[in-house]
PLY file of the C-alpha trace (Angstrom):
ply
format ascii 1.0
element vertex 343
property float x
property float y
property float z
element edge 342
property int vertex1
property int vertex2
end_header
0.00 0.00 0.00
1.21 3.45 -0.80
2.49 5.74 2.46
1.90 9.50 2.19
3.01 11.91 4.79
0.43 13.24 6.75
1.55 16.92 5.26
1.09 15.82 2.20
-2.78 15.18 2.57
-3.95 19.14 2.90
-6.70 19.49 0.31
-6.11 16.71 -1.80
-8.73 13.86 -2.55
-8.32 10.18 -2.35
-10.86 7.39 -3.22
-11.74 5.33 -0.24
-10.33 1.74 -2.67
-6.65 3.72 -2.88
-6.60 5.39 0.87
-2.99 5.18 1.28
-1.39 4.42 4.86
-0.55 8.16 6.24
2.36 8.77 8.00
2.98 11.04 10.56
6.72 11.66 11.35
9.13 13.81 13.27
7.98 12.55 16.83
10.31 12.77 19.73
9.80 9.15 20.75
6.81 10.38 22.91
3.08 8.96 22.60
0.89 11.11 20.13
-3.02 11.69 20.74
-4.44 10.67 17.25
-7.51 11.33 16.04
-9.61 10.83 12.63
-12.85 12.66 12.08
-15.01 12.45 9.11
-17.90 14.86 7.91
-17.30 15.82 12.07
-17.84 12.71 13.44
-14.85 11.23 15.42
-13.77 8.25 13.98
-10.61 7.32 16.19
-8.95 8.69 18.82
-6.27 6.53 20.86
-2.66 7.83 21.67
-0.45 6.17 19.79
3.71 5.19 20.20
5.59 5.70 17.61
8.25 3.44 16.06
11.47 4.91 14.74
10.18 8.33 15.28
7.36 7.34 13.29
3.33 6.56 13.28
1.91 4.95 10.71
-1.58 4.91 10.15
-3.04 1.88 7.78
-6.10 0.52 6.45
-8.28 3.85 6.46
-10.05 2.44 4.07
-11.90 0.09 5.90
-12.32 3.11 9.04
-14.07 5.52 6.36
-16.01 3.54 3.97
-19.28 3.34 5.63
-19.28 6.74 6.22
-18.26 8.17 2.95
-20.94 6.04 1.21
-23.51 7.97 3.08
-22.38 11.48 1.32
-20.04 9.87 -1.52
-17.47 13.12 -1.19
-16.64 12.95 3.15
-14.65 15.42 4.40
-11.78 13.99 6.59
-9.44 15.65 8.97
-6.34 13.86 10.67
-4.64 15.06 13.58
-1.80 14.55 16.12
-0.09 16.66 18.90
2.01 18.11 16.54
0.40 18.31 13.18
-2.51 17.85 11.42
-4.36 17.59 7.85
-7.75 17.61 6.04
-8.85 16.01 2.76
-11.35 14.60 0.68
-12.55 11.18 0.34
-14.96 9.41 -2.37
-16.79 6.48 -1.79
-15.70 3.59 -4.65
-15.11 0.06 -4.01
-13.48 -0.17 -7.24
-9.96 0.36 -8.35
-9.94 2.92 -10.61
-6.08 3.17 -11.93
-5.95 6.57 -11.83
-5.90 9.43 -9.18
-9.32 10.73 -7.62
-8.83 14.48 -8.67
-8.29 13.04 -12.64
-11.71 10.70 -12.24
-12.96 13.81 -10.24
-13.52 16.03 -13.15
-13.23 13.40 -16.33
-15.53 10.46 -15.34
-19.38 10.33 -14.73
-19.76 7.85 -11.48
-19.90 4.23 -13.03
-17.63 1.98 -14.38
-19.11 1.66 -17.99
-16.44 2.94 -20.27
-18.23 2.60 -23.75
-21.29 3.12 -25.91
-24.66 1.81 -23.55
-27.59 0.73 -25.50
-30.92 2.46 -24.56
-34.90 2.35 -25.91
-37.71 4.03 -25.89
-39.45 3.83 -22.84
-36.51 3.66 -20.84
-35.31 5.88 -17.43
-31.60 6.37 -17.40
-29.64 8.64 -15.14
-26.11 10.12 -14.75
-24.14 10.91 -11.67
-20.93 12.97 -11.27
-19.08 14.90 -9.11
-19.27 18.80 -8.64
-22.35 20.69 -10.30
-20.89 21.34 -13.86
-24.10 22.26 -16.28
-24.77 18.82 -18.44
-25.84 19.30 -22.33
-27.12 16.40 -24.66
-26.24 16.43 -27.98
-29.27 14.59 -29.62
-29.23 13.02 -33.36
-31.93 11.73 -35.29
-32.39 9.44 -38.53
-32.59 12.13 -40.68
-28.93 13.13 -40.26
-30.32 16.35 -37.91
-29.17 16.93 -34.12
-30.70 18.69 -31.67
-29.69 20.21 -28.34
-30.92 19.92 -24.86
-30.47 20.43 -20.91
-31.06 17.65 -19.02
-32.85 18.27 -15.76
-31.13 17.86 -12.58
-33.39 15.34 -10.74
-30.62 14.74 -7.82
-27.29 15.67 -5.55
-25.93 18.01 -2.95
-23.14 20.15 -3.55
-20.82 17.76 -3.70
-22.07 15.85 -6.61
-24.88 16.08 -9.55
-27.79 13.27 -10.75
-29.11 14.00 -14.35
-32.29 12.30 -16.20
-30.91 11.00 -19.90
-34.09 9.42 -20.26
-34.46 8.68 -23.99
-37.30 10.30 -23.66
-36.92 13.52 -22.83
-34.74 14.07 -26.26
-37.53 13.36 -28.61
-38.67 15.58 -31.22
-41.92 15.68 -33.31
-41.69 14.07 -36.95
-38.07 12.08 -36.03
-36.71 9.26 -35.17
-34.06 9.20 -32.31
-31.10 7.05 -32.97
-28.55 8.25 -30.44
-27.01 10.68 -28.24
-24.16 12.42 -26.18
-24.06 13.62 -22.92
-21.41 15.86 -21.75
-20.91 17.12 -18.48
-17.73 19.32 -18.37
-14.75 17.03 -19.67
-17.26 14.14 -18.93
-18.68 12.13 -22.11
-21.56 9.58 -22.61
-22.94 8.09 -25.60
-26.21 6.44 -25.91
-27.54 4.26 -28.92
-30.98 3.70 -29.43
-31.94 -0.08 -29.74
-35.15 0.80 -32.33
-36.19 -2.85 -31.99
-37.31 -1.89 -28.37
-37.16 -5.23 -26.90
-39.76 -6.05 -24.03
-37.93 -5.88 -20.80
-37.64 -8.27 -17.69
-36.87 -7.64 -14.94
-35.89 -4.05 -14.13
-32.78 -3.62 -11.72
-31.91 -1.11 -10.16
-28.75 -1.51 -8.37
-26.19 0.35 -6.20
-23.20 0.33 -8.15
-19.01 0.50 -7.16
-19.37 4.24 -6.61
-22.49 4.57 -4.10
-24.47 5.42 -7.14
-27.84 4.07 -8.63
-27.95 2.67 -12.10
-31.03 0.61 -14.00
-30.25 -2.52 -16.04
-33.03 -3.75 -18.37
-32.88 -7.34 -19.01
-34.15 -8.97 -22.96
-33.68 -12.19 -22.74
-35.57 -14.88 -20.81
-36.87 -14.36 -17.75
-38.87 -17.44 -15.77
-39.92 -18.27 -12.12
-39.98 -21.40 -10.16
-41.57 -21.26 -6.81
-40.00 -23.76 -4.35
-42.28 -25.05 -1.53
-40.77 -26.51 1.70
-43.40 -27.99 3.93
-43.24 -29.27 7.22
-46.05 -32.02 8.65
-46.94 -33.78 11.49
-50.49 -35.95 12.13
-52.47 -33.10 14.24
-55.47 -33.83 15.81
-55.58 -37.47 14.22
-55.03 -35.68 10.98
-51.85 -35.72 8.75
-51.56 -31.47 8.72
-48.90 -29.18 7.03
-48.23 -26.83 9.89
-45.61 -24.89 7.92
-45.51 -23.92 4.34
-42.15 -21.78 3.37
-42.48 -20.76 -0.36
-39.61 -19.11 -2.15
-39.67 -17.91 -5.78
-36.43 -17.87 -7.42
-36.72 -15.82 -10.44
-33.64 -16.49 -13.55
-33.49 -13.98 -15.66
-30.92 -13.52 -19.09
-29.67 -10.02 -19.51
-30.13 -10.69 -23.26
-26.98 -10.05 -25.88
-24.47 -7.06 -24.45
-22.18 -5.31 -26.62
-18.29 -5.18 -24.73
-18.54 -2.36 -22.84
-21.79 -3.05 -21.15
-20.88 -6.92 -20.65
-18.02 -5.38 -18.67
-20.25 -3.18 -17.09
-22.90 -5.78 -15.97
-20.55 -7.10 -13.47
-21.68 -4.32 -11.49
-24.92 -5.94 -10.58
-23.61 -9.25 -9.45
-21.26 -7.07 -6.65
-23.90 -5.06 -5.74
-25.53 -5.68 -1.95
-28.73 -3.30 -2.84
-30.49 -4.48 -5.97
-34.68 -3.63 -6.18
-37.13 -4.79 -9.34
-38.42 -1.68 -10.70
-41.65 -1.94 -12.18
-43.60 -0.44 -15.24
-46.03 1.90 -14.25
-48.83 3.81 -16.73
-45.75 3.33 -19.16
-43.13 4.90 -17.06
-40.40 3.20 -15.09
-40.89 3.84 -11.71
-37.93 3.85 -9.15
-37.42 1.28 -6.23
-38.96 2.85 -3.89
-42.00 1.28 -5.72
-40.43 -1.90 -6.31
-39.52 -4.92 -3.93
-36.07 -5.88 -3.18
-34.49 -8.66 -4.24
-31.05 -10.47 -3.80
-29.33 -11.87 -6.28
-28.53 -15.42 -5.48
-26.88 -17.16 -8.41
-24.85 -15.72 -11.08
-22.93 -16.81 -14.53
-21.35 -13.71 -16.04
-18.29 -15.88 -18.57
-16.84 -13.62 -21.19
-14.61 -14.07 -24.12
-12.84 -12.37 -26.48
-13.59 -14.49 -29.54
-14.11 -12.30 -32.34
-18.07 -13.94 -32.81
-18.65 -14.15 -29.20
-21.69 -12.10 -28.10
-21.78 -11.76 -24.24
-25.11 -12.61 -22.42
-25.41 -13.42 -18.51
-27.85 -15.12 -16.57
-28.80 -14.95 -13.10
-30.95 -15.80 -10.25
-32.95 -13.78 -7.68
-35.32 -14.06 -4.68
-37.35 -11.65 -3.05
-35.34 -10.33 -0.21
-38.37 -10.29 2.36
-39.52 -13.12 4.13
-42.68 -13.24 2.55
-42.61 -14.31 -1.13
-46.04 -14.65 -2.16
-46.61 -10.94 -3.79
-49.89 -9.95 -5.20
-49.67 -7.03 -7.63
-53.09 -5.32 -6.98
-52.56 -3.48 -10.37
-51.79 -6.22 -12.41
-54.15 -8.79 -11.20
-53.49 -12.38 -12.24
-49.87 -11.77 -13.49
-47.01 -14.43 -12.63
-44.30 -11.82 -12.82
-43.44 -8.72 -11.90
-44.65 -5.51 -13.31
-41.98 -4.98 -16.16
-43.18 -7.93 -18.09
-45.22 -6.98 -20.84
-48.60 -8.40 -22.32
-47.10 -10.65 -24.08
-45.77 -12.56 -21.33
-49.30 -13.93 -20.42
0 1
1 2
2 3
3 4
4 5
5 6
6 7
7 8
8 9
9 10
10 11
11 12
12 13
13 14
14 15
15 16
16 17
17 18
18 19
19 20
20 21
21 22
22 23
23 24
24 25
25 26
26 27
27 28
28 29
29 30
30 31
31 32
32 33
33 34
34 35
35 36
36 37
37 38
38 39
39 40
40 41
41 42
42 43
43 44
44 45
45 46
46 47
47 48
48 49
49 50
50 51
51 52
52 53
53 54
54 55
55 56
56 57
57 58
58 59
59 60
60 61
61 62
62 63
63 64
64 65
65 66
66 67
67 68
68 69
69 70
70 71
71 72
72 73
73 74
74 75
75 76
76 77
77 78
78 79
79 80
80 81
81 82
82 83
83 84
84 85
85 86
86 87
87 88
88 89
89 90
90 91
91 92
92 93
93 94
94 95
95 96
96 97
97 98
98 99
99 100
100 101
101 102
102 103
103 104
104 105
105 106
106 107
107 108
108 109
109 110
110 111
111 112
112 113
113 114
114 115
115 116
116 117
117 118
118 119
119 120
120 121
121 122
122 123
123 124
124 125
125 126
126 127
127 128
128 129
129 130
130 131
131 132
132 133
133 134
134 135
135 136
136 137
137 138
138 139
139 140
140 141
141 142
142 143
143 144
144 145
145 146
146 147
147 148
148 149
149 150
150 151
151 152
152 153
153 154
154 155
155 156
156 157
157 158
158 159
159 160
160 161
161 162
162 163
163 164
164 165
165 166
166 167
167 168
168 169
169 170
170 171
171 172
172 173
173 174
174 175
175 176
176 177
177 178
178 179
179 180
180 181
181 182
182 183
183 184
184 185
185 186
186 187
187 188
188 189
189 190
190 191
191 192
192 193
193 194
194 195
195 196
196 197
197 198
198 199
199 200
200 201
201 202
202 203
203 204
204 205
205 206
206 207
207 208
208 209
209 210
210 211
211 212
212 213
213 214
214 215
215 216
216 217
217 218
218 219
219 220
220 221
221 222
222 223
223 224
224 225
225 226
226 227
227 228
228 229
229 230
230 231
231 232
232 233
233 234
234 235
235 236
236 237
237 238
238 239
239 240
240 241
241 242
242 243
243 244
244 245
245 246
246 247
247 248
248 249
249 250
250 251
251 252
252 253
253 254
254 255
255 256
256 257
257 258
258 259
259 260
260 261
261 262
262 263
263 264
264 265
265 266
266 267
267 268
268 269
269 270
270 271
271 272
272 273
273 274
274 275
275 276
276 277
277 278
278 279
279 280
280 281
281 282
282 283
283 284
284 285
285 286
286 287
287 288
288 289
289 290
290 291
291 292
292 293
293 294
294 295
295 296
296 297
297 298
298 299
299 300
300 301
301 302
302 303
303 304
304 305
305 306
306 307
307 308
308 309
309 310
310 311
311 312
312 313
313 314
314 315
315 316
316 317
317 318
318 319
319 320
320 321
321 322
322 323
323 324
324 325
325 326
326 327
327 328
328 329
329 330
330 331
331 332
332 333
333 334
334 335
335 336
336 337
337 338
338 339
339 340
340 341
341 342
């Protein structure tokens, strides 16, 4: 792990995945009163020895990650008798390979480093760091291009959500085909799958970076309710006395161009994943969806020059209770992305 001195922290900004060890130096040989607070909470404070004049702190990491994935940017101040220092750090479990201040201003907050495919229909959203204005570059079938603002629907000052919904970049008489975000030196294309393949399930998962993103599943998506029941004779009668039911859903992320096979990954890591259902036509987020964990996963990639990535996967309701009635969709097997066609 890399050592910094602590005087070399003073407004710099560090991921919490490459917090180096800090080291505080110069000490007489005496014990040191060290503390660590974060967004003013005190995180440590023990009085330390030092060894060959020195104190090394290590694993920080581990000290400020559930804190900085509250606020994603955490403001952290170290101190000692004789010095002290205060920085940044940004929530990402993810090694990035570069330094936080370059992904700071060049990088919208996910891992996706490529083209992501998008349809009609669809909710999509951006995150990034600071509160730079975003513009999308639109461009239709017709060789035309339009431009447009894309509304903040999220953040604090420390970072910025945007809606790229397809939809909000449509324009009378044309037919969308792609688009370009930009958000300072940030950059995002979007292409327009105009087959808009029925979708199931919705995800929406927390990603690497403490961030929300949506992944909407083509291929095949089935469920196979499990029923574990225990009996005993009751009365003189032979009684189940406890039904358990679990319904394990598999679901095939359909065909995924390279970037967003890479990408995909993300949802198999994630510990927060909820279904996100279809309402009136519009994708609703998880707080009206149920969550799920994913318990199963087959995510093999190659790179054979005709080998087109898909995934599968498995997932269970997360609450106890897994027989859900969808009072809006009465009758339906599955969840409320599947479409009409599905019954």
């Amino acid at each position: 792990m890399e050592q910094v001195n602590i005087s070399q922290l003073n407004g710099r900004k560090f991921f919490t995945s490459g917090m180096p060890d800090v080291v505080i130096s110069g000490t007489d040989g005496t014990p040191q009163q060290v503390t660590v607070t974060c967004d003013g909470v005190q995180l440590l404070s023990e009085e330390l020895w030092p060894v060959s004049g020195r104190i090394t702190l290590t694993d920080l990491s581990e000290l400020l990650e559930p804190y900085a994935r509250k606020t994603l940017v955490s403001s952290v101040t170290i101190s000692a008798d004789n010095t002290s220092a205060a920085f940044s750090v940004l929530y990402a479990m993810v090694d990035v390979g570069i330094t936080a201040e370059e992904f700071y201003t060049d990088y919208f907050l996910s891992i996706l480093m490529g083209t992501k495919v998008t349809a009609r229909g669809r909710r999509e959203l951006l995150w990034y760091y600071g509160s730079d204005n975003a513009t999308v570059t639109a461009r239709y079938s017709d060789g035309t291009t339009a431009a447009f603002t894309p509304a903040v629907v999220g953040g604090t000052t420390a970072y910025t959500c945007i809606d790229v919904s397809p939809g909000n970049f449509v324009t009378a008489q044309k037919h969308l085909v792609a688009y370009t975000v930009s958000a300072g030196n940030r950059s995002q294309y979007f292409e327009m799958d105009l087959q808009e393949p029925d979708c199931a399930p919705i995800l929406e998962f927390y990603n690497s970076f403490g961030v929300w993103e949506y992944i909407y599943c083509t291929g095949t998506h089935r469920v196979a309710p499990e029923y574990k029941r225990s009996a005993a004779r009751i009365s003189g009668k032979f009684r189940n006395y406890k039904i358990e039911e679990t319904r394990t859903f598999k679901a095939d992320t359909g065909i995924l161009n390279t970037a967003m096979a890479n990408w995909a990954d993300e949802l198999f890591r994630a510990d927060e994943v909820y279904v996100v259902n279809v309402v009136n036509g519009q994708v609703v987020s998880r707080d009206g969806g149920k969550e799920v964990t994913i318990t199963e996963s087959k995510s093999e990639n190659s790179n054979d020059d005709d080998y087109m990535p898909r995934f599968t996967f498995s997932y269970q309701y997360a609450q106890r209770i897994h027989n859900v009635l969808q009072m809006d969709r009465v009758g339906r097997i599955f969840d409320n992305t599947f479409d009409h066609t599905f019954n």
